[in-house]
C-alpha positions in Angstrom: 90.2 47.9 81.5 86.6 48.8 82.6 86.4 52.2 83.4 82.9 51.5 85.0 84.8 48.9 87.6 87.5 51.4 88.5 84.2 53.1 90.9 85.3 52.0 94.5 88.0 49.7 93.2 91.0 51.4 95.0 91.3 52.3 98.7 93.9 53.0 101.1 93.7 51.3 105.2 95.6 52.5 108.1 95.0 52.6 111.7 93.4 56.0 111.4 90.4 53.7 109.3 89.9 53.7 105.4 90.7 56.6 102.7 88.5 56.0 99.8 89.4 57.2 96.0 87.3 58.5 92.9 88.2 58.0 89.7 90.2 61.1 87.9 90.7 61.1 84.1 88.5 60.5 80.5 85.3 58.3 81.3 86.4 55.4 79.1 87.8 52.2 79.0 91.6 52.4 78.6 94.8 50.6 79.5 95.2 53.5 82.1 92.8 54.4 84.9 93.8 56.8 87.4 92.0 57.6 91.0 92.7 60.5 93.3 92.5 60.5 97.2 89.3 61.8 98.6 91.6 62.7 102.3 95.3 63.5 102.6 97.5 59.8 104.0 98.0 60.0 107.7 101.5 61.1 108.0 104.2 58.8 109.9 101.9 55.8 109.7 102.0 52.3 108.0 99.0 52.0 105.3 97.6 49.1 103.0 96.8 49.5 98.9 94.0 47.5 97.7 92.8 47.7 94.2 89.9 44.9 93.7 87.0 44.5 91.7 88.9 45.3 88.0 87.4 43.8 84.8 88.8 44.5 81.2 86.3 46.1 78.7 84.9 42.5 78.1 84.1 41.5 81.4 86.9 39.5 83.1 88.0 39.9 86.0 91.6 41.0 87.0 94.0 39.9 90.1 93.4 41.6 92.9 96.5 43.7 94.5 97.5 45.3 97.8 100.7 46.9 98.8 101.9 47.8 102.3 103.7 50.9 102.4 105.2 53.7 105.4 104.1 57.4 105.0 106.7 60.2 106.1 106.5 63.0 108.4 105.6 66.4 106.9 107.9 67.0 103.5 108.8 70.2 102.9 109.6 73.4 106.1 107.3 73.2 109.2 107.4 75.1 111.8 106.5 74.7 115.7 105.3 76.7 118.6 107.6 74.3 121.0 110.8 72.5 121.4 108.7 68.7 121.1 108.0 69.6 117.1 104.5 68.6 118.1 102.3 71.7 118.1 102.3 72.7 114.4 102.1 76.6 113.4 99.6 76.7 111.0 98.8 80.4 110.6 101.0 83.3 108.4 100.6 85.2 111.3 102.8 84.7 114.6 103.2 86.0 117.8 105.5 84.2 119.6 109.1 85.1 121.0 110.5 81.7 119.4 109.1 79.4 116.7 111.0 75.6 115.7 111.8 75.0 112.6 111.8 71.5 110.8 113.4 70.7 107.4 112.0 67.4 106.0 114.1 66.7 102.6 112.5 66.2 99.3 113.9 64.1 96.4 116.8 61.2 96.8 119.5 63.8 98.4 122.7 62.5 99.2 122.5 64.1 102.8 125.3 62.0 104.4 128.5 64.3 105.7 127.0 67.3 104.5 126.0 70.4 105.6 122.8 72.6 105.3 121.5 75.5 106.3 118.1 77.9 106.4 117.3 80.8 104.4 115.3 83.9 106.0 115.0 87.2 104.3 113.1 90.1 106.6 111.2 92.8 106.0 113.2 95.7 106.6 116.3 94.2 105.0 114.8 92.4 101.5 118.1 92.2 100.7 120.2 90.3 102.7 120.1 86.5 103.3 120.6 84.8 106.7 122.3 81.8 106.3 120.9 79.7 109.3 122.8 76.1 110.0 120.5 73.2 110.7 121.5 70.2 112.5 119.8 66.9 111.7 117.3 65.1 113.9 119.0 62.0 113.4 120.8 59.7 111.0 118.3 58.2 109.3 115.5 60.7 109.7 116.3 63.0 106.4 114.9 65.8 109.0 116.8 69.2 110.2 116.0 71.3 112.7 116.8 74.5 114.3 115.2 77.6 116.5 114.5 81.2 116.1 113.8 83.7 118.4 111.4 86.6 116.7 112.1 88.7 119.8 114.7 89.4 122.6 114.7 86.3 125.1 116.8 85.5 128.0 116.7 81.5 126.3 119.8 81.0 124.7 118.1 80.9 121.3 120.0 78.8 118.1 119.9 81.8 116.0 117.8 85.6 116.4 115.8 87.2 113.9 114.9 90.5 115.5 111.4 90.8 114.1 109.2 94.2 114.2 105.8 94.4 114.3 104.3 93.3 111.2 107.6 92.5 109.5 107.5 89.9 107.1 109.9 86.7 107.1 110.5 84.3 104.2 112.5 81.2 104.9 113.5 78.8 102.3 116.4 75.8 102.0 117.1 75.6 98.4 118.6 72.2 98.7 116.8 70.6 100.9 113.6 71.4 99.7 111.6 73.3 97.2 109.5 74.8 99.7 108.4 78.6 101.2 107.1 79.9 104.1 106.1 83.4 104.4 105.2 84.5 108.0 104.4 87.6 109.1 105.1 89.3 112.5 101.9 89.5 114.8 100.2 91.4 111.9 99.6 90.5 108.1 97.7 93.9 107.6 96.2 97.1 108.6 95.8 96.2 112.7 94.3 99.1 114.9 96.0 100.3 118.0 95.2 98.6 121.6 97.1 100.9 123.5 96.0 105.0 123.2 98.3 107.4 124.8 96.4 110.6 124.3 93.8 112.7 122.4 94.1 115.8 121.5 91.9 118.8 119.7 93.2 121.0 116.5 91.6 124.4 115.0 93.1 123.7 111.4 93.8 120.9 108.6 97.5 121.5 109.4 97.3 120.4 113.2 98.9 123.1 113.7 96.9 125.7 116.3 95.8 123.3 119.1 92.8 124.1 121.4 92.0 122.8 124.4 88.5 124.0 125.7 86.7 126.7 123.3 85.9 125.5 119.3 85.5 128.7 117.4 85.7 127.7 113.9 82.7 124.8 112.3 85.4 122.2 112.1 87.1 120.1 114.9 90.6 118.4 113.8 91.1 114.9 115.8 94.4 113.5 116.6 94.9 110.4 118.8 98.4 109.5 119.5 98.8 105.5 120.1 101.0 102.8 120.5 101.2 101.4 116.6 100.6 97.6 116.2 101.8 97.3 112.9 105.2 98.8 111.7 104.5 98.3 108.1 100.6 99.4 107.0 98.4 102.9 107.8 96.4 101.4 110.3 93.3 103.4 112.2 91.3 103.5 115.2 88.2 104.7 115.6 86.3 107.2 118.5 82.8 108.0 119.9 81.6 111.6 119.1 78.6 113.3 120.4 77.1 116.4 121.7 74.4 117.7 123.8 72.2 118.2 121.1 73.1 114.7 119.5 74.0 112.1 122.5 73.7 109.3 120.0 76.2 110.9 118.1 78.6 108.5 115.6 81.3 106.9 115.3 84.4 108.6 113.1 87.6 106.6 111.9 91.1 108.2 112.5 93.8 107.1 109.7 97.3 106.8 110.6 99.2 110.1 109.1 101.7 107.5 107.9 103.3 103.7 108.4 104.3 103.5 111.9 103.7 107.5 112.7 102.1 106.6 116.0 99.3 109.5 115.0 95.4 108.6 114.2 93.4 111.6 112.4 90.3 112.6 111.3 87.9 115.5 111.6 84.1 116.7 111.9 81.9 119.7 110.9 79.6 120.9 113.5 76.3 122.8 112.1 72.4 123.7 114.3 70.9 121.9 112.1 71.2 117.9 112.0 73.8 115.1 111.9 75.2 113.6 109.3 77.4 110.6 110.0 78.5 109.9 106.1 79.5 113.6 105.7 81.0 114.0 109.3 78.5 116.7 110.4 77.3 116.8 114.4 74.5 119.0 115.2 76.0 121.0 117.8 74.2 124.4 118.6 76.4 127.4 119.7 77.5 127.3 123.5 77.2 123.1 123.6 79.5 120.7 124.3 81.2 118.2 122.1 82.5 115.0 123.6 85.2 112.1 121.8 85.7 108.9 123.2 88.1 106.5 122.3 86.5 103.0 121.1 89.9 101.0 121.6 90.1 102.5 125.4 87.1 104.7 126.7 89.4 106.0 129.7 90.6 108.1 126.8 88.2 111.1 125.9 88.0 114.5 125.7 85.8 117.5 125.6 85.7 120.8 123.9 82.5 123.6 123.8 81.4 125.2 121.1 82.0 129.0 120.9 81.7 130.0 117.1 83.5 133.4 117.2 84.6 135.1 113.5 88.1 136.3 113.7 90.4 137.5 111.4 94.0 136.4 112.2 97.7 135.4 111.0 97.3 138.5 108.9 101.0 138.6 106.9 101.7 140.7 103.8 104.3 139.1 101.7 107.3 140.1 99.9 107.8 142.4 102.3 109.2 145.1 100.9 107.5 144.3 97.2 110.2 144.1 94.4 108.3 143.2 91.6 104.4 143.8 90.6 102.4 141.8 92.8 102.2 141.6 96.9 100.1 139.0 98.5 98.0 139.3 101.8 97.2 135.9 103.8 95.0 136.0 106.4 93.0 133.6 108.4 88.9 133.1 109.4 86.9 131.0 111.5 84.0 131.2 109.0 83.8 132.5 105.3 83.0 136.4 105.3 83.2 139.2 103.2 86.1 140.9 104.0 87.5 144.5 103.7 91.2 145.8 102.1 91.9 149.7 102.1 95.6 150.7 101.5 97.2 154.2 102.7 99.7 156.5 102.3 102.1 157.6 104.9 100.0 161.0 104.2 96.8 159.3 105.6 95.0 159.0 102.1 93.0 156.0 100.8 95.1 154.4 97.7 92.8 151.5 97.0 90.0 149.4 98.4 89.0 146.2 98.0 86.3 143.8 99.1 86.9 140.1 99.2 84.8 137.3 99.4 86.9 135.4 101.9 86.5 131.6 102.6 86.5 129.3 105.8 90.2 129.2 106.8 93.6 130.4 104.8 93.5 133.1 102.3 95.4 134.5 100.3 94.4 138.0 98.5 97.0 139.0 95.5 97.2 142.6 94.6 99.0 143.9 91.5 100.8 146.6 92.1 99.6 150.1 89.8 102.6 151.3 88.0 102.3 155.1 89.4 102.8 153.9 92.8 105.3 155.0 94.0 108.7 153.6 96.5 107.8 154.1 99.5 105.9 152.7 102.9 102.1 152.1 103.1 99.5 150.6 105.6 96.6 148.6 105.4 93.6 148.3 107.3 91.4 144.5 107.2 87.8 144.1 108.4 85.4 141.4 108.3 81.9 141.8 108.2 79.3 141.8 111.3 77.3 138.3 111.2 74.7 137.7 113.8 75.1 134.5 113.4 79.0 134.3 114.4 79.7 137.0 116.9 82.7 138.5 115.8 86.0 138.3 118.0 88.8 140.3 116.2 87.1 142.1 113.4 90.2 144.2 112.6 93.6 144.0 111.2 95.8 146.7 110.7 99.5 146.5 109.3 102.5 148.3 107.0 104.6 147.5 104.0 107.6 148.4 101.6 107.3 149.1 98.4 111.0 148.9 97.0 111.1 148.6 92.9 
């Protein structure tokens, strides 16, 4: 045959109108020419093959042919946002308390007497199979139907899944058909929170020592408690933050600490000098107010001022008593400072001194015990330095410890 007069030479009619072809395959004439819809059949419709126009490699025309053919429904699983099986789900994503499924059987199955069922696999339980029955549409149809409710319902659902939020289902039926679904609970991915439940303010990485009105130290610790969307990713949220040196201000993101932890955090640096919205700095001069505002629900803020005071604190000397050669002392500031150590008998005289350039936060100083020291108890003294810059709050530390070897 011509492969020239295969152009145009099949088409497909229906009542929907005319699905035209192109050609697929080697450009050259050969007993076998192939053509390849340019639009998928209309489905549950009757259609008309005509192939015209044909001429073998020398010019002669062929017979013209047309064949009347039925297609089906939908082969493979569909599913359905009502009980009509009219409103096709189309999306991965769902958010509906029940979804219908439809079973349309592939191949030249035997289906008469017999009895089949659905597959689904969840999320949280990978491992076990739900064997779901289906009862057929009809007769004649080769289709199988049943419901599923996602979520509690006062319907009297065919079967329940119990989904959570952003669980996954797979449904398959093995014998029926060779086809998956994969859906996925309200969320496919990382989905930030609509509903915020509260923000609170931290003085430490740790989010340990909260605060509620004075900011001592350079760097504000943000945690937003909300209502998680998605049981199965970190998902974040994002807040407003300014001051009353930078009302513009930026915008920070909050990361979940971990799936489906229900807390959003992030943190800042405040300097006198400028903002910097990559680095999370907010100009902020001393005695100024810092304000957060949540994005997802701006009923939700908070405000804190700025009072940079250098403390020492959380001083702790540990092992207390010291058994072996070493003793360690932590201690805690606002902002890095030189810091000093003196150690003294129960007599009142100066063992050893030390000075220690101490950073921004926890610190711990080690100090290895001098082999003529002898058992006994001993006290130590901490001071940090005067900075005009940070007016100092509690400059001293005093405190005692064991030395047992």
């Amino acid at each position: 045959m011509a492969y020239r007069s295969g152009d145009g030479a099949l088409h497909f009619e229906s009542a929907g109108g005319v699905i035209d072809t192109v050609q697929s395959g080697p450009a050259t004439d050969a007993t076998v020419l192939g053509w390849r819809l340019t639009a998928p059949l209309p489905v549950e419709a009757s259609c008309t093959l005509k192939l015209s126009n044909l001429t073998d490699y020398l010019g002669q025309p062929l017979p013209a042919y047309q064949h009347v053919f039925s297609t089906g429904g939908r082969q493979g699983i569909n599913l359905y946002s009502e009980s009509s099986f009219a409103q096709l789900i189309t999306s991965e994503t769902i958010n509906l308390p029940m979804i219908f499924c439809e079973i349309a059987a592939s191949g030249t199955l035997n289906l008469t007497g017999r009895s089949f069922f659905l597959e689904a696999k969840r999320g949280t339980r990978a491992t076990e199979t739900l064997m779901l029955p289906v009862v057929p549409a009809s007769t004649t149809s080769g289709l199988y139907r049943c419901s599923l409710a996602i979520t509690d319902s006062r319907a009297v659902p065919e079967h329940s899944l119990q989904l959570f939020p952003g669980e996954w289902l797979e449904i398959t039926s093995s014998i029926l058909t060779s086809d998956r679904k994969l859906l996925y609970y309200r969320s496919s991915g990382s989905t930030a929170p609509a509903q915020i439940n509260e923000l609170r303010f931290f003085a430490d990485r740790s989010y340990a020592r909260r605060i509620y009105d004075r900011l001592e130290s350079p760097a504000l610790f943000i945690e937003i408690d909300a209502e998680d969307q998605n049981w199965f990713t970190i998902d974040q949220t994002s807040v407003k933050i300014t001051s009353d040196a930078d009302p513009v201000g930026f915008n920070l993101v909050l990361t979940e600490t971990a799936a489906h932890s229900n807390l959003f955090r992030g943190s800042i640096r405040v300097n006198s000098l400028r903002s910097d919205p990559a680095a999370g700095n907010l100009k902020v001069a001393p005695g100024q107010r810092i304000q957060v505002v949540s994005l997802a629900d701006d009923s939700v803020q908070g405000t804190i001022r700025y009072v940079p005071e250098n403390s020492i604190k959380n001083i702790a000397v540990y092992p207390n008593p010291a058994r072996g050669d070493t003793i360690t002392f932590r201690f805690y500031l606002n902002f890095a400072s030189d810091v000093h150590l003196e150690i003294y008998d129960t007599a009142g005289d100066k063992i050893k001194g030390f000075f220690i350039r101490a950073r921004e936060g926890d610190n711990d100083f080690r100090w290895r015990l001098p082999s003529y020291l002898a058992n006994g108890v001993y006290f130590y003294r901490m001071e940090i330095d005067k900075d005009p810059q940070t007016p100092a709050g509690k400059r001293k530390g005093r405190g005692k410890f064991a030395v047992l070897r």
